[in-house]
ZAMARGU-4260 file (C-alpha; in steps of 0.2 Angstrom, whole numbers, plus 5000, padded with zeros to 4 digits):
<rodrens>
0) 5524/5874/5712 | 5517/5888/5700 | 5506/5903/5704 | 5491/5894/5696 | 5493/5880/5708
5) 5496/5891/5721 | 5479/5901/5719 | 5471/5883/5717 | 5478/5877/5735 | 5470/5894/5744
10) 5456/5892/5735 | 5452/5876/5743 | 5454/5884/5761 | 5436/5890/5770 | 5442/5904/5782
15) 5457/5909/5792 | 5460/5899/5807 | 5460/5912/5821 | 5476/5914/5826 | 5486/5908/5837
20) 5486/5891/5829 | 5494/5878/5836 | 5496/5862/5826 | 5496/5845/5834 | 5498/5831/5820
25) 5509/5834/5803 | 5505/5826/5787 | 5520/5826/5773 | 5515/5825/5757 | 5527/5813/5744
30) 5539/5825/5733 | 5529/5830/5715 | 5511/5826/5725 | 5498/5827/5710 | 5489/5845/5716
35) 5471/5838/5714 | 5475/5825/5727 | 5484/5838/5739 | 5468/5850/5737 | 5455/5833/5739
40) 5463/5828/5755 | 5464/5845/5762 | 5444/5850/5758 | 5439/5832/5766 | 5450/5838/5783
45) 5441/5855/5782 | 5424/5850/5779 | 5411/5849/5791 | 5405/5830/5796 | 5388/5833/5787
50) 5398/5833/5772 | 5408/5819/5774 | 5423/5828/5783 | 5434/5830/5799 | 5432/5847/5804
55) 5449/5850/5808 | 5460/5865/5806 | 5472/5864/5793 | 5487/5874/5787 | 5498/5868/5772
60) 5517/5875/5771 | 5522/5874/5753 | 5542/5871/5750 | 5543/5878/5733 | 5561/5871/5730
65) 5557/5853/5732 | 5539/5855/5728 | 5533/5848/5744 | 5518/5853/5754 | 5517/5849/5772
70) 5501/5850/5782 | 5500/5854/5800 | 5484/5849/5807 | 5474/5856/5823 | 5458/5857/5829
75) 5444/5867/5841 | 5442/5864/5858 | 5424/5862/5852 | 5429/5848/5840 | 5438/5839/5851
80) 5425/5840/5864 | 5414/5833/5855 | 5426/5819/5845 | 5427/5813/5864 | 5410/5812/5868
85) 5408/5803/5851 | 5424/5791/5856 | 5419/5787/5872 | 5435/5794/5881 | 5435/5791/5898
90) 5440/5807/5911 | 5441/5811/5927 | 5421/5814/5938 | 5420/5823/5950 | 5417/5808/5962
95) 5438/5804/5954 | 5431/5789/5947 | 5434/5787/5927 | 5418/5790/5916 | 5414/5791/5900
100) 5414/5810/5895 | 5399/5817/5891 | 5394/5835/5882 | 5379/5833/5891 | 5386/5831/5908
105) 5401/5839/5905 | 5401/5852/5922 | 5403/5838/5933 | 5422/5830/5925 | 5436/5839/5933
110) 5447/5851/5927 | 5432/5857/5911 | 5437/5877/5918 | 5450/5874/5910 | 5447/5870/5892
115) 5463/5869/5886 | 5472/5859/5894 | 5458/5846/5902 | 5462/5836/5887 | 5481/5830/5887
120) 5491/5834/5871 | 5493/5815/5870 | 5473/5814/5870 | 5470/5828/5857 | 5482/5820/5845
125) 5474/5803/5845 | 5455/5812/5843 | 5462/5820/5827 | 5469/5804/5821 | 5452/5796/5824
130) 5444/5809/5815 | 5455/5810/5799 | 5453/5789/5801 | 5436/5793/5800 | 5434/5801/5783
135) 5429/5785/5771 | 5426/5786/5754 | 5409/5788/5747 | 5399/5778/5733 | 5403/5791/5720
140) 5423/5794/5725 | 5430/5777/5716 | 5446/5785/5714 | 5459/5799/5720 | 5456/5814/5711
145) 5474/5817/5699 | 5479/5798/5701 | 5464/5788/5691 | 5473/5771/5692 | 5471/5774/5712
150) 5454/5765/5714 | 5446/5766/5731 | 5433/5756/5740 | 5416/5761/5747 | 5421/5764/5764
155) 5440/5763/5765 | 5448/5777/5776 | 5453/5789/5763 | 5468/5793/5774 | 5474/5778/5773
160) 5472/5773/5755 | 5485/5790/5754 | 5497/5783/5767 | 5497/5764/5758 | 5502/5773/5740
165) 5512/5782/5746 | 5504/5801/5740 | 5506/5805/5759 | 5524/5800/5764 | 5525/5802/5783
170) 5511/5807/5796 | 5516/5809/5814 | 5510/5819/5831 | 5521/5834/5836 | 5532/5830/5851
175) 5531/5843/5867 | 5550/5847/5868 | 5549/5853/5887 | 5539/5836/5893 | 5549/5824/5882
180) 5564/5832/5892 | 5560/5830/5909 | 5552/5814/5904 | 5571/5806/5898 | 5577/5815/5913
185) 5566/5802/5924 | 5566/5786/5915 | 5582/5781/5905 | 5598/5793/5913 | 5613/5780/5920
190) 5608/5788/5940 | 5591/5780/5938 | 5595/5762/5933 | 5590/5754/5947 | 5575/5765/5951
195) 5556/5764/5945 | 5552/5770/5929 | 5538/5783/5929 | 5524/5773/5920 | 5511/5788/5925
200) 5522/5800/5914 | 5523/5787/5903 | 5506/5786/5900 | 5503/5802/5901 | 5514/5804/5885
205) 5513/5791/5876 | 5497/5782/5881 | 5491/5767/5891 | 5498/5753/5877 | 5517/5757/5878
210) 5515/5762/5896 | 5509/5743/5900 | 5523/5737/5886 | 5537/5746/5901 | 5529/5741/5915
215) 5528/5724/5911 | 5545/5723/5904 | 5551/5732/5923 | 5537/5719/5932 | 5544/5705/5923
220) 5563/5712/5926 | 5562/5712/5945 | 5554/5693/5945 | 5568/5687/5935 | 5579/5691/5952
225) 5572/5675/5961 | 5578/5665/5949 | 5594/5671/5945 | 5601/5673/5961 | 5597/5653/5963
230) 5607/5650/5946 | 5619/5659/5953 | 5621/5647/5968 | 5622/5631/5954 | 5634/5639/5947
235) 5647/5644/5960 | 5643/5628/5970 | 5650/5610/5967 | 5634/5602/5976 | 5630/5586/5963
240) 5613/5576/5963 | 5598/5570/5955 | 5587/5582/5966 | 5596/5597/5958 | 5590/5601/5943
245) 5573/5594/5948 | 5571/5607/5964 | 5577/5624/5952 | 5563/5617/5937 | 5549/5615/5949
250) 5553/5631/5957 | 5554/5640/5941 | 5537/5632/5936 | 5527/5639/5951 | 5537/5655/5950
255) 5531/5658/5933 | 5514/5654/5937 | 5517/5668/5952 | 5523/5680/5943 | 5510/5682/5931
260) 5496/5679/5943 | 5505/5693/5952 | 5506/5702/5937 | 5488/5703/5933 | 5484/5712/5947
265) 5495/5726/5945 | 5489/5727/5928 | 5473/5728/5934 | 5477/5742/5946 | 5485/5752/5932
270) 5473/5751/5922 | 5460/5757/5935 | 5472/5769/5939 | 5470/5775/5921 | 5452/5773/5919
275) 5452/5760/5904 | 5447/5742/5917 | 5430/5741/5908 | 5436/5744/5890 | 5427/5728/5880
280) 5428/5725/5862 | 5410/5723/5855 | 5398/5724/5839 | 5395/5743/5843 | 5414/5747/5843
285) 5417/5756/5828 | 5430/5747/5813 | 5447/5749/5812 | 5454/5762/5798 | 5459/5751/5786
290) 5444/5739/5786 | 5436/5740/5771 | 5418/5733/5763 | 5405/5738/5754 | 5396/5752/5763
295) 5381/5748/5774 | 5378/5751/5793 | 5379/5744/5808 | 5364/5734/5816 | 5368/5739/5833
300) 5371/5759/5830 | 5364/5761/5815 | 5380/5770/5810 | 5385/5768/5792 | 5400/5757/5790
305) 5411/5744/5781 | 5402/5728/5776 | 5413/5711/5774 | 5405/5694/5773 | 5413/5683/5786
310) 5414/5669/5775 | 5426/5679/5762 | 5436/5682/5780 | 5436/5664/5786 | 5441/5657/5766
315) 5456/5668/5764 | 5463/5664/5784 | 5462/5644/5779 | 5463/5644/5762 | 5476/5656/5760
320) 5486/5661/5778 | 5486/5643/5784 | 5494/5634/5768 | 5507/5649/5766 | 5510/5648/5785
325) 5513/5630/5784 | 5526/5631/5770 | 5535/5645/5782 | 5535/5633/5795 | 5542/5619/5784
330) 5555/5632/5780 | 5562/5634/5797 | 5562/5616/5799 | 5573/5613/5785 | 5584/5626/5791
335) 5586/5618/5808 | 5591/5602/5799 | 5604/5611/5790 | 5611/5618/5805 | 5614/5600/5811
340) 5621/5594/5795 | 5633/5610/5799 | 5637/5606/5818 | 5641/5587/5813 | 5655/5593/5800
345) 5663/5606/5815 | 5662/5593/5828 | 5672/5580/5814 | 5682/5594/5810 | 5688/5598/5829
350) 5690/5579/5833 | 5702/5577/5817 | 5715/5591/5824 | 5711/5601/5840 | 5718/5618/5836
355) 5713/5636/5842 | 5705/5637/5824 | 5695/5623/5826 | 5688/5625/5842 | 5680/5644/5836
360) 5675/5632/5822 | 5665/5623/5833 | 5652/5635/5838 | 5651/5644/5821 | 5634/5634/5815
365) 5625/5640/5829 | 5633/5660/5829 | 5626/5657/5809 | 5611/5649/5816 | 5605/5661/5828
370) 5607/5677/5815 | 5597/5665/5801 | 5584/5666/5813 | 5584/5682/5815 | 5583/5685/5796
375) 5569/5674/5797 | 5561/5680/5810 | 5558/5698/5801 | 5554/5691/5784 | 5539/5681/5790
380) 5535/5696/5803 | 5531/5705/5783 | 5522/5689/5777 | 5513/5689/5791 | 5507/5706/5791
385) 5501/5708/5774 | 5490/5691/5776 | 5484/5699/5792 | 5478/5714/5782 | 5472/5703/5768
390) 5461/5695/5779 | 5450/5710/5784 | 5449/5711/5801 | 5432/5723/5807 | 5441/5726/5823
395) 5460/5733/5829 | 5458/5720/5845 | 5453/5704/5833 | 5468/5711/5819 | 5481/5711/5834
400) 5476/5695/5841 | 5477/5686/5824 | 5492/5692/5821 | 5499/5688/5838 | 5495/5670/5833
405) 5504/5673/5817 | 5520/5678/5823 | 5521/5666/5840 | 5519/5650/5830 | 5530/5655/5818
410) 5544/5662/5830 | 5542/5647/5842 | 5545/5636/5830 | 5559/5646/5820 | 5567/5648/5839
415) 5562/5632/5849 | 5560/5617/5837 | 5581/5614/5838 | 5580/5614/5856 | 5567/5604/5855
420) 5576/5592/5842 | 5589/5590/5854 | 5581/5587/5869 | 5571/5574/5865 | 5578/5564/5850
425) 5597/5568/5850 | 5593/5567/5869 | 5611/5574/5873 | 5606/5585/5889 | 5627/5594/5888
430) 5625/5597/5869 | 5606/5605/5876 | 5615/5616/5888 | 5627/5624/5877 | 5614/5625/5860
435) 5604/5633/5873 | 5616/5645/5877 | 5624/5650/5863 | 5606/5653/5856 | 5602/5665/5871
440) 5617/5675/5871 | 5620/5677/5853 | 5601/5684/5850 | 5604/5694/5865 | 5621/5700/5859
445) 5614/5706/5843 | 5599/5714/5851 | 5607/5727/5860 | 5620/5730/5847 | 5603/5734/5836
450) 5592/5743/5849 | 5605/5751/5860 | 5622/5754/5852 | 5617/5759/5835 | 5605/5771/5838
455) 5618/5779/5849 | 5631/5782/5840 | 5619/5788/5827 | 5610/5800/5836 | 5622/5814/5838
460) 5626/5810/5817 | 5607/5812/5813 | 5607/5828/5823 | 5620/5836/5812 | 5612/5831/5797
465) 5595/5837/5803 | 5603/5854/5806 | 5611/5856/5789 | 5595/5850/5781 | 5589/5866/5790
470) 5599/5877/5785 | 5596/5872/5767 | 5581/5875/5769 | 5581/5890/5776 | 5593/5898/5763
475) 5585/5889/5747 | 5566/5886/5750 | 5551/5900/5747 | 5538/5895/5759 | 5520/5899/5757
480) 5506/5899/5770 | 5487/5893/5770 | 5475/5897/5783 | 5484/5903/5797 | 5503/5903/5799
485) 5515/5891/5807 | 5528/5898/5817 | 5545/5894/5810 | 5549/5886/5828 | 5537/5872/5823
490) 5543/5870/5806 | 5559/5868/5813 | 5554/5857/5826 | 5544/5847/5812 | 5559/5847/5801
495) 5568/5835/5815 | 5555/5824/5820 | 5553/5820/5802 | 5571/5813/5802 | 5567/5802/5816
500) 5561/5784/5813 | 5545/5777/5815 | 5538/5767/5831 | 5531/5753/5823 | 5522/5748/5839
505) 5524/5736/5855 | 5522/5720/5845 | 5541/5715/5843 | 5545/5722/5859 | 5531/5708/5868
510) 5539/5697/5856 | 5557/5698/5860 | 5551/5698/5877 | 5540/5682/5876 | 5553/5671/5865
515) 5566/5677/5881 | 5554/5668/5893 | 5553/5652/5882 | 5574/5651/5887 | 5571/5653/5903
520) 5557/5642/5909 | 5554/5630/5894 | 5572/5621/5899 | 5575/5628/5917 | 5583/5610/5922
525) 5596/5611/5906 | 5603/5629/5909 | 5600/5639/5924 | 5612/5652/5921 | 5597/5659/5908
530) 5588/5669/5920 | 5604/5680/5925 | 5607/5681/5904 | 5588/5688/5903 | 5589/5696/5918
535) 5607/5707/5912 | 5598/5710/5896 | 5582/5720/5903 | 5591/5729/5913 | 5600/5737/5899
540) 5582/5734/5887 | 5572/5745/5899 | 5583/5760/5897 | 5589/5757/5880 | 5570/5756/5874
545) 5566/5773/5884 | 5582/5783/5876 | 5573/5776/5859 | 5555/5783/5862 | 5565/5800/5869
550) 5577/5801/5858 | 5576/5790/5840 | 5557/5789/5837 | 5543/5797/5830 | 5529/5801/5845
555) 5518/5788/5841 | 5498/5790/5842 | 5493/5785/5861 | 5483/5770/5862 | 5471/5765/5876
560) 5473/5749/5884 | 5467/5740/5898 | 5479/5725/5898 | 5491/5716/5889 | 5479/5707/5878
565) 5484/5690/5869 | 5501/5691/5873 | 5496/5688/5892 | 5486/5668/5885 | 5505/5668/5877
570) 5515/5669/5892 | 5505/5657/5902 | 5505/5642/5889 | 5524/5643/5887 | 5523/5643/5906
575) 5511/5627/5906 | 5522/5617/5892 | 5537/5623/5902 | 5530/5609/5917 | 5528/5595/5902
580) 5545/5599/5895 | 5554/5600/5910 | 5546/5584/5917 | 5550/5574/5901 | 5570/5580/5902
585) 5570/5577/5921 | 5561/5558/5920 | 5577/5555/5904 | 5589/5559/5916 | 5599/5542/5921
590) 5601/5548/5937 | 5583/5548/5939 | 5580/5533/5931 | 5590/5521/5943 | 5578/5526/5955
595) 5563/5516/5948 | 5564/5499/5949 | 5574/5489/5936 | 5560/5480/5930 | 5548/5491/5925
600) 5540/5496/5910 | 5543/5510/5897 | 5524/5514/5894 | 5526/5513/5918 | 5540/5528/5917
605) 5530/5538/5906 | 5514/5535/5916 | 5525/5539/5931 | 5530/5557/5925 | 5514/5560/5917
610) 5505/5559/5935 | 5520/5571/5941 | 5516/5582/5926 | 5498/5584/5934 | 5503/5586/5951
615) 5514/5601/5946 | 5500/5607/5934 | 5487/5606/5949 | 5497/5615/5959 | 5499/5629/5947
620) 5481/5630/5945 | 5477/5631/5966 | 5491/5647/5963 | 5483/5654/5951 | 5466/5652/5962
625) 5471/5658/5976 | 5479/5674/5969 | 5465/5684/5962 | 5466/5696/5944 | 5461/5711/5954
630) 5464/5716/5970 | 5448/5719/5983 | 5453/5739/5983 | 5449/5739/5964 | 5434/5726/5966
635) 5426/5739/5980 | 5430/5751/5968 | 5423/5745/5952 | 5405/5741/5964 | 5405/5758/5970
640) 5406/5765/5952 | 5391/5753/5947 | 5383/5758/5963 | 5384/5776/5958 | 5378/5773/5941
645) 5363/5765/5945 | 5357/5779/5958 | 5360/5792/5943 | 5348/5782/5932 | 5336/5781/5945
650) 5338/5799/5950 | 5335/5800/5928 | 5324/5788/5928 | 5313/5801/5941 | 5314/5818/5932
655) 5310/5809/5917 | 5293/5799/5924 | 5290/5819/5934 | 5291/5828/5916 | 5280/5816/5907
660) 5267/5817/5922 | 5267/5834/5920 | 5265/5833/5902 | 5250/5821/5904 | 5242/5832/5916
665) 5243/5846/5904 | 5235/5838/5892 | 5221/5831/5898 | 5218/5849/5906 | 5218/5855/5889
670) 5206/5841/5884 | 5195/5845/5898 | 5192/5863/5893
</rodrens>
């Protein structure tokens, strides 16, 4: 970078930032970064929101030898302040219920002497993301100033239009060395295996979304003992009869209707806990950053937004996402077909000569099968993602819950329909067991090779690398300071974290998890042993996902959340078509059938089990009754917060009415004279 360009980019700076500054979000700019667009996106961060801007703090670190800039972002306590009464963030009163916070009546939230640290770090970090998400281009400002085949829309987030072409590489939120240590220290060291994680730190670091993602993955852990422990049992013991696998299914089936019953209600606690229970998605909320529109307003608000017709929305889902989904799913059918063709050949090739090789031969289809669906898995996951952000969502709930749908059709099908092929037209309940089996394992297997073992032995490998990098720096680089200086501790600190890998969110994890309880409940009656395989693998998943957001990821933004969203509908209609599965393998079973008279009719049988179906059905339902979502704490709770806010209208409601009286009587005095 030249001395021109230099005098260009300080130019573009307002004032010093008083020192000290502390920085709490980076933004890296690509290597060779036209300077007009570098100097566009810093005056837009700088400037105040009447014009258009963020108001943030912002100092840029040049790295003359690579021509790089870097820019560490912060804010005022005063911005931030007021970027929370505008967001709605909720804090503690000082009745130590949750309220929205509010400038107006902000002596009454605890902990406002002290300014600085009333708002987590976690909290500061996702107002500035909110703000820079904010700054949407203008009528006039159709392109990227230095890049004029970059065209913009009227009222696309700036920000992210950078990020999408790339002109801004990486963006992340500074980690807090100290927490992030004693926060590993408690969660994912070998001595604490078999203790409770510590959701409140997690939420206090890394929001209430990836705090509900760990505690449902530990919830859902501890409720896979019940039935593991009784698979066990099957297992060791010899005992033989028709009753057997009927008792484990219809066990399973109420236990999965108990478990995410029970669920719910610890979910609700946490989230009052947290103060997000009453977060609703509605027409005021405001868009998500990526949305994009022509620019109008908002009837509710009046706040000047994206416009997109829904129409334009609703053509592109069926005329477009649906007919590409369907080929995709026509895809992973084909595929399961092929793995038969596959299987048939190994199982000619084992009866014509039974040697050691052929045996391993035997199981190769469905080792080849399991990684193909894995491969396929993450391909659509792509698909999917860039139809989802084709199809314009106005709000992050509505674009998350599409896209849930998206990718569970899809992965059912992809993971279930050769299961399913088996079970009911191959109808071959020992070739069920073992497919089932091998598919479990396999996927397991290669999951904590990816998610545990590889990051492992890479960390330490990264590490050195980061520290080279450094040093190179260090020895090679001339850096130049705008607006305040960053202390060479965060640049070093921000040199590391830039190594590490993105978090790309919770959505795989609930995925993985979700696909896990389809083995386990959808054929409960074919394999128990697949609650102790799923049960082994979260053990081992809880921690190895902790060391991952310690030690291999980027901090993520924090996310409020107030439950599991979508994915909860998920998990209960795998546990209802687990009763109809279940019932359907148990009434083919022979054993079952010499039970029924000999006489009767096909279109009888099914009748038969269709009325079990129901029974078991009904009695998940009266489950799910007679165990409410919240508990009556919470409830009480909840009433005494709306309690509370209706006596501080009215008390409103009576200053107001005695201000205008007085008012009214002032001026008819002055008439009257």
């Amino acid at each position: 970078m030249g001395e021109e360009e230099t005098r260009g980019l300080q130019s573009v700076f307002r004032q010093k930032t008083p020192s000290p500054f502390r920085p709490y979000v980076v933004l890296e700019f690509a290597v060779g970064a036209k300077q007009p667009a570098i100097e566009w996106m810093i005056s837009k961060l700088q400037a105040s929101e009447s014009s258009g801007g963020a108001d943030l703090e912002v100092s840029a670190v040049v790295m003359t030898f690579k021509k790089q800039t870097v820019l560490y972002i912060g804010a005022k306590n005063s911005r931030l302040l007021t970027a929370a009464d505008m967001t709605g963030l909720s804090k503690i009163y000082k009745d130590n219920h949750y309220r929205e916070f509010s400038i107006e009546d902000m002596a009454n939230f605890k902990g406002i002497e002290d300014v600085d640290s009333f708002l987590t770090t976690a909290e500061k970090q996702k107002l500035i993301l909110h703000e820079m998400e904010a700054v949407r281009a203008s009528d006039e400002e159709d392109h990227i100033p230095g890049y004029d085949k970059i065209k913009l829309w009227t009222g696309k987030s700036i920000l992210k239009k950078y990020l999408s072409r790339d002109i801004i590489t990486k963006m992340y939120p500074l980690h807090e060395p100290e927490d992030l240590k004693k926060l590993g220290a408690d969660w994912y060291q070998i001595k604490r295996i078999f203790k409770e994680q510590p959701i409140d730190d997690i939420r206090h670091y890394f929001g209430e979304k990836i705090a509900l993602y760990f505690a449902f993955l530990g919830y859902y852990t501890i409720a896979l003992i019940p039935p593991a422990f009784i698979g066990i049992i099957y297992f060791i013991t010899s005992w033989q009869s028709m009753y057997r696998e009927a008792i484990f299914a219809v066990f399973n089936l109420i236990w999965a209707t108990i478990f995410l019953e029970v669920w719910k209600r610890y979910c609700s606690e946490l989230s009052y806990r947290w103060g997000t229970i009453d977060m609703v998605s509605s027409t005021y909320d405001e868009p998500r950053a990526n949305y994009f529109g022509t620019l109008g307003e908002n009837p509710v608000t009046g706040k000047p937004e994206p416009v997109f017709p829904k129409w334009k929305r609703s053509f592109r889902f069926y005329c477009v996402t649906v007919p590409i989904v369907s080929v995709a799913l026509g895809i992973a059918f084909y595929i399961m077909l092929g793995y038969f063709v596959m299987q048939e050949w190994a199982d000619k090739k084992y009866a014509s000569e039974k040697s050691w090789v052929n045996f391993s031969v035997l199981y190769l289809p469905t080792v080849i099968y399991a990684v193909l669906i894995g491969i396929v898995n993450s391909i659509y996951r792509k698909v999917a993602k860039k139809l989802n952000d084709w199809e314009n969502h106005r709000l992050q709930s509505a674009y998350d819950n599409h896209l849930i749908v998206k990718l569970i059709l899809f992965d059912f099908v992809n993971c279930f329909i050769s299961l399913f092929y088996v079970a009911f037209y191959i109808q071959d309940m020992a070739l069920l067991r073992s497919h089932l089996a091998a598919l479990l394992i396999t996927q397991q297997l290669i999951g904590q090779v990816q998610e545990a073992m590889v990051p492992f032995l890479f960390l330490t490998r990264r590490k050195k690398q980061v520290d080279a990098s450094m040093k190179k720096q260090d020895a090679l680089q001339k850096v130049e300071y705008f607006n305040g200086e960053v202390t060479e501790e965060v640049q070093k600190q921000a040199g590391m974290e830039s190594e590490m890998e993105e978090y790309n969110g919770t959505m795989d994890d609930y995925l993985e998890m979700f696909l896990q309880f389809g083995y386990v409940f959808l054929f409960s009656s074919a394999f128990p042993l697949a609650a102790l395989w799923a049960l082994i693998n979260n053990v081992t998943e809880i921690r190895s996902d902790a060391f991952k957001m310690v030690n291999i990821f980027q901090r993520p933004f924090a996310e409020s959340a107030s439950n599991i969203g979508a994915w909860q509908v998920a998990f209960e209609l795998i546990s209802i078509m687990a009763v109809m599965t279940n019932c359907a393998l148990i009434g083919m079973n022979p054993e079952v059938r010499k039970l029924l008279p000999s006489d009767i009719t096909a279109v009888n049988i099914v009748l038969i089990f269709v009325a079990v179906e129901h029974i078991i059905l009904a009695i998940k339902v009266a489950v799910a009754c007679l165990i409410p979502d919240q508990p009556k704490w919470v409830e009480i709770e909840l009433a005494k917060i709306a309690y509370q806010s209706k006596l501080a209208l009215q008390e409103k409601h009576v200053h107001r009415s005695e201000s205008d009286k007085e008012k009214i009587d002032a001026l008819l005095k002055e008439k009257s004279q």
